[in-house]
N, C-alpha and C positions, 0 to 999 in steps of 0.2 A: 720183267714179269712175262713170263710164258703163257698163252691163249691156248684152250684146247676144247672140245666137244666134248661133250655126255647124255648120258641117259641116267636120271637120276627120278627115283617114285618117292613120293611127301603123302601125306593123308594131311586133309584141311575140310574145316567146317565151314561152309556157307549158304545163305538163304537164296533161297530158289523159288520164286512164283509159277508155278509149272500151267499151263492153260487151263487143265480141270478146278487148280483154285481160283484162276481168275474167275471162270465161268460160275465159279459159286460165289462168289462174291459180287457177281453182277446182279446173278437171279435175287438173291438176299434184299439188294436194294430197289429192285423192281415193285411197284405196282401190280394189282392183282392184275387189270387190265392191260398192261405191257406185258405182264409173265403168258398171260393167254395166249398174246400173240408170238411171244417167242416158244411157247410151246407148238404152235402150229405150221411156225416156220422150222423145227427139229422134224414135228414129224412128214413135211414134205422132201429135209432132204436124208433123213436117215431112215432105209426102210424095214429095220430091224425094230422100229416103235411101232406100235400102234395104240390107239384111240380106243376106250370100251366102248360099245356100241349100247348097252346097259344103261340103264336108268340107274345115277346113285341113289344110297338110301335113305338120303335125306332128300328125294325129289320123290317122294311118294307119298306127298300129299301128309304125311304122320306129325306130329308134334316133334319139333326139334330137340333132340335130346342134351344132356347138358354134355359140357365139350370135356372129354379125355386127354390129356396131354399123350402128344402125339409120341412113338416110340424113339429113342435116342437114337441116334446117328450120326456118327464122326467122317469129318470132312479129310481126316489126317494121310489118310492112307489109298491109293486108285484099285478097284478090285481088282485080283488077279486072275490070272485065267484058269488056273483050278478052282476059284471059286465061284465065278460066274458060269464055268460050268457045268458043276455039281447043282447051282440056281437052276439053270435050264434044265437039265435033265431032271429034277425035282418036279418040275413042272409047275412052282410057285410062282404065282405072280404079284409084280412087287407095283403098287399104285402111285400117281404121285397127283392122285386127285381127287374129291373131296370123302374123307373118309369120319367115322363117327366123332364124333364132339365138332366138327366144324358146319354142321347142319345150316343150310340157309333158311334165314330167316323173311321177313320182307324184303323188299329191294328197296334199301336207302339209298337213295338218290338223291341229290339236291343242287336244284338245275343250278347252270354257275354265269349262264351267256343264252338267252333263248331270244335268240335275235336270229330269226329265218328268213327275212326279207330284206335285202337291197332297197339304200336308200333311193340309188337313180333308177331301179324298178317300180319303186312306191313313185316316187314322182313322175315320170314316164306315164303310169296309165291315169294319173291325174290330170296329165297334158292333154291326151288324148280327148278326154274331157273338156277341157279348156280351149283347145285351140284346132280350128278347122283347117285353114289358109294351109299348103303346104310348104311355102316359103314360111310360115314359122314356126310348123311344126320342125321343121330342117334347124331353125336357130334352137326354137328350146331344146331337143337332143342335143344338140352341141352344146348348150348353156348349163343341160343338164350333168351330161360329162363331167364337165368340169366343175362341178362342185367334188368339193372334198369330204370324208368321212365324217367332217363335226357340220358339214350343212354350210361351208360358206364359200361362194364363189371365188376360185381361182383366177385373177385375169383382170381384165378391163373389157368394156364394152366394146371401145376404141378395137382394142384386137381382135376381138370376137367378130365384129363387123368387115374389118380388114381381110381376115381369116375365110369369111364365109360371103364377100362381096356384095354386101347388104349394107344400108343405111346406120349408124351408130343408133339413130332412132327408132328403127324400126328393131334393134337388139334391145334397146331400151324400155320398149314397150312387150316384148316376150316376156322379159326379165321380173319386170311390173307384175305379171299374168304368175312368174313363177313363183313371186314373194307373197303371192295369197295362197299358195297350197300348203298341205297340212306337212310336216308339223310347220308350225308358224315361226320365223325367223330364217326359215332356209332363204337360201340365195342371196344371202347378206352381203356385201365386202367389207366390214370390218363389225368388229364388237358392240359399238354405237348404232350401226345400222339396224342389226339384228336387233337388240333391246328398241332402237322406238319402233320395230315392226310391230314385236309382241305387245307393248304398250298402245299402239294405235286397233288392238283388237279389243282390248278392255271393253264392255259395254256399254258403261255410263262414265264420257268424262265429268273430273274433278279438279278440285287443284291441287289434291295429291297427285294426280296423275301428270296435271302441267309441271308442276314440281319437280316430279321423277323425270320427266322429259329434260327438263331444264338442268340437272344434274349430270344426266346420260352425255347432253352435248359437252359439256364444259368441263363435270368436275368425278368423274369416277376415278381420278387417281387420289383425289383427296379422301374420298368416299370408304377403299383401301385401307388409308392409313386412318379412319375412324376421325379424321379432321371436320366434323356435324357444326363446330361455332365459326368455324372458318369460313364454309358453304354458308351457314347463314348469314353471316354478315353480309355479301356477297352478292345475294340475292333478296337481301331483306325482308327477313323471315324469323323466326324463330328456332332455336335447335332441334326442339321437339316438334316441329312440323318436319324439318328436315329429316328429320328418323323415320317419321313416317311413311316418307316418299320414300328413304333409302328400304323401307320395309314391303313395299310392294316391286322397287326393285329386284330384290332376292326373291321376289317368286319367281321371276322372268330365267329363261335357260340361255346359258350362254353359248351352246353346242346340242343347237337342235338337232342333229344330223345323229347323234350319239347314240340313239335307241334305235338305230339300225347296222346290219349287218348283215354281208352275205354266210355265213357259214351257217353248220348244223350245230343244234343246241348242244351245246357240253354239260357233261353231268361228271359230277364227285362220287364215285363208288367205292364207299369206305373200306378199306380193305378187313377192319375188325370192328364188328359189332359185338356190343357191352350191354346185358340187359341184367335186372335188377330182379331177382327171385328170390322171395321173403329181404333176408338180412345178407342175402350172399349174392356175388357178380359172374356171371355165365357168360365168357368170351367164346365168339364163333368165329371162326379164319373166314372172310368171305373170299374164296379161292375157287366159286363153284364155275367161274369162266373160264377154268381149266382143266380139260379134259383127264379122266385117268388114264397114266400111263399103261401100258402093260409092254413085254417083248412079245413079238411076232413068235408064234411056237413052231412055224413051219422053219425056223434055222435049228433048230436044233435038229433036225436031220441032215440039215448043211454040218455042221459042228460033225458030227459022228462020219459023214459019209464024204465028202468032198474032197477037193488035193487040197495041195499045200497051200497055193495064193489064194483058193479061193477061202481056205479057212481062216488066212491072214486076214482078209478083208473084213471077212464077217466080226472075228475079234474085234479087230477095231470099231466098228460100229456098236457092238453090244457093248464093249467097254465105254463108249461115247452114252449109249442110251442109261446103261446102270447109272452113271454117275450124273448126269442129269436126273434121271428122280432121284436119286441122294441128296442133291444139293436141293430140291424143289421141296422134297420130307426135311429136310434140317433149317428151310427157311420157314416152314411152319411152325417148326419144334420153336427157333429162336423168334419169331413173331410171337408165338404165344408166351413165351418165358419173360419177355419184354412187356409185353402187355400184364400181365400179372401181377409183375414187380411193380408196374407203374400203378396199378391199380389201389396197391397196398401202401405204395409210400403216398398217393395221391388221395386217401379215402374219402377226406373231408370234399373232396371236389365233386367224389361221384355219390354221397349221402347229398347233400346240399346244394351244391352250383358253381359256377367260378370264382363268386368271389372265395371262395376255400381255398382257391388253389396255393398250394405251397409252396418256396424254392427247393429245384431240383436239380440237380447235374446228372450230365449220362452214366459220369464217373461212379456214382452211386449204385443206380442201377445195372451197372456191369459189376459191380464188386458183390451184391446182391445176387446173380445167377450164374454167377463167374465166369464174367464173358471176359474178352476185352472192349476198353470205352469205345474203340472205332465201329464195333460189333453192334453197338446199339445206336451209333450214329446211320450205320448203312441200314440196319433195320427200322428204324422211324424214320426215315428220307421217302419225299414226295407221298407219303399214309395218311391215309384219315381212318380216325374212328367215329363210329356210331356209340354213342353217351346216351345215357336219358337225360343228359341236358340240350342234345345237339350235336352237330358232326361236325369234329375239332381236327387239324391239323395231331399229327404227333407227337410236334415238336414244340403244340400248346402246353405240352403236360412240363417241361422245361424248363425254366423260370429262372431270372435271376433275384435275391432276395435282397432286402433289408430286415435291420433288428429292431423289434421292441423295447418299452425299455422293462419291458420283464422277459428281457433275455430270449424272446421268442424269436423265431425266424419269420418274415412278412414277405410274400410273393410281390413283386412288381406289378402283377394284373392285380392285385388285392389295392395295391396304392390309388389305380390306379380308377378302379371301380372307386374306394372311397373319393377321388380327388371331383369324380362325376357326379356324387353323388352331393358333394360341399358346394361343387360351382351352381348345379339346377337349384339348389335350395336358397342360395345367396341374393340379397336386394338389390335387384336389377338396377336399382341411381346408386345403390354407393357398392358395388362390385366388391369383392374381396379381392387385396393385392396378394403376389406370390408370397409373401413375407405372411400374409395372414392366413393364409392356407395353410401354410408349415407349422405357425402355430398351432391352429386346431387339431392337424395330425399328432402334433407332438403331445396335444392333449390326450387324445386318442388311445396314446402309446405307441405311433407309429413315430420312430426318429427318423423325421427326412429333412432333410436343408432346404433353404428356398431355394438353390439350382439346381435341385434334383425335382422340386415342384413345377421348375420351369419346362425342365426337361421333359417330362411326363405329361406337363399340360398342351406342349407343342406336337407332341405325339398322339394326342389324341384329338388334336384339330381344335382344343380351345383357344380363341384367341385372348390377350391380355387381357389386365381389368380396364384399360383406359378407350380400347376397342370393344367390351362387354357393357359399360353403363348406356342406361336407359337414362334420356334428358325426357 
């Protein structure tokens, strides 16, 4: 067999993700609030964009007008340079920021974390307060330290004393000073400590309260497993006392420290708001923390008049900035087609409320605007809308279903509502088992099993019926 060289030409088809689609397919999945900031980071480093300096028209104060589907624009093709700059010499400028039917509305917001203050700042200028001497003002900083985020001390005194060459004693009586500041249970070392802190603030002992003490020491892992005639026997008492102690337990927080935090409050800025006008739904893109684009018109006398590299250069920038607002206008176009579709397959939800909500697949809704399914996955990723029931997740509207037995299709959050609605109404001594919940649904017309009752009820933090009765 003879070996030899060549040059041989084939033509073959294959797919190619070229950077300008990745780039659209990023913007697509963005947040309005992320998309802002990557629009801000383009226009610092490309200087063929700029920012309007213009009021849009939906900031002028006017009534928001109902929203227009925005104009179509295909992702398929990168412009070319004949036509981007026939655009420029046109002198057209092309937006990619809030233009009619996306009008804002109020600013829904719905804080998610408003925790502004440090917990070892809050206690710190409580110490201050509390403690003169500065040998211990020196130990409670250090003690302070070392409490952890849920409020409980890290450590022994033993080392804390070692550590800062002071008395175990004299750490011990800081410590003391520390477990009276607000919130109450801080500076605990374990889970018991903290609970009889909170209980020794009560204002009038009782023998529920000795009770609840005498449980704290000994029996909260029974407590747990709803074991109420085990503890009584135990402590010679009745079941029904015992419930009662265990019920002023559950007011006590096990993670006092949890209602602080250093960071800045976060808020949910729904990317689409959904308002309700007579019998019809009026979708607004809230996209207005993104400036409108436009091109720089001072390169269009670069384009006509400059050499060779420097024309090259510029092309690529203007080709970079066009196809950025392409992709930012196509992510509105598919947000809004997405949203509409959902609105239509969803109606019962947004006439009525959640328990309406129906099973959905993305599949549908992409078959629906003819998209493909990933299309409406990256479009409803990390969104919230504004409802006139409340600001949902995207990927609320999603569901997966059971059947009726009149053939109907039944949302999961619908089960699920009903299933809350069967347990708050049921006789707290004789609890309904999962076996009887199933029935009732099945009377309902909802066919569910009792492992799908079970299922659903752990997911909504019900505990069983042998942990739910009332002695």
């Amino acid at each position: 067999m003879q070996l030899d060289y060549g040059l041989k030409l084939e033509t073959t088809q294959k797919l190619i993700m070229t950077p300008q689609l990745r780039q659209a397919i990023a913007i697509l999945q963005l947040p309005s609030m992320e998309l802002a900031a990557l629009v801000g980071k383009e226009l610092l480093e490309n200087p063929v964009l700029e920012a309007d300096a213009g009021e849009s028209e939906n900031e002028n104060g006017d009534e928001p007008t109902a929203v227009a589907e925005p104009p179509a624009v295909e992702y398929d093709n990168q412009p070319e340079a004949d036509g981007w700059i026939e655009y420029l010499l046109s002198g057209a400028q092309t937006s990619a920021g809030n233009q009619t039917g996306t009008a804002e509305t109020t600013q829904a917001r719905e804080v998610a974390d408003a925790q502004t203050v440090s917990l070892q700042d809050y206690l710190e200028m409580q110490l201050h307060f509390a403690v003169f001497e500065s040998n211990h003002l020196t130990v409670g900083k250090y003690l302070i330290g070392c409490i952890d985020d849920n409020g409980y001390l890290c450590g022994t005194t033993a080392e804390a004393a070692a550590r800062l060459g002071v008395t175990e004693a004299c750490v011990t009586d800081v410590l003391n000073i520390i477990q009276t500041f607000d919130p109450i249970g801080v500076g605990a070392r374990s889970l018991q400590e903290c609970l009889l802190i909170q209980l020794a603030q009560k204002p009038q002992p009782s023998p529920e309260i000795s009770l609840a003490s005498a449980i704290i020491g000994e029996y909260l892992d029974q407590v747990a497993c709803g074991r109420y005639k085990q503890i009584a026997d135990k402590l010679h008492c009745t079941a029904h006392e015992v419930q009662e102690a265990v019920d002023i337990i559950r007011t006590l927080d096990p993670k006092p420290g949890r209602a602080f935090g250093g960071g800045q409050p976060g808020y949910i800025t729904p990317d689409v708001t959904i308002e309700r006008l007579n019998d019809a739904y009026v979708i607004h893109i809230n996209d207005n923390h993104v400036p409108q684009l436009s091109i720089n018109p001072y390169y269009r006398q670069i384009v006509r008049d400059a050499d060779s590299d420097a024309r090259k250069y510029v092309e690529g920038r203007i080709n970079s900035a066009v196809w950025l607002i392409k992709s930012i206008e196509q992510r509105r176009r598919t947000l809004y087609n997405v949203t509409e579709a959902i609105i239509d397959l969803q109606r019962g939800f947004f006439d009525h409320g959640p328990k309406f909500l129906r099973p959905l697949t993305m599949k549908k809704v992409a078959e629906q605007i003819g998209v493909h399914e990933s299309t409406v996955s990256r479009a409803t990723a990390n969104k919230y809308a504004c409802t006139p029931h409340g600001v949902f997740g995207m990927n609320t509207f999603f569901t997966s279903g059971l059947q009726s037995s009149g053939g109907e299709d039944v949302s999961a959050s619908r089960v699920k509502q009903e299933l809350k609605e069967l347990v708050s109404s049921e006789n707290q001594s004789q609890p309904l088992s999962d076996q009887a919940l199933s029935d009732l649904m099945n009377g309902k017309g909802i066919m569910v099993s009792r492992r799908t009752v079970a299922k659903y009820r752990e997911e909504l933090g019900i505990p069983a019926s042998s942990r739910r009765k009332r002695h």
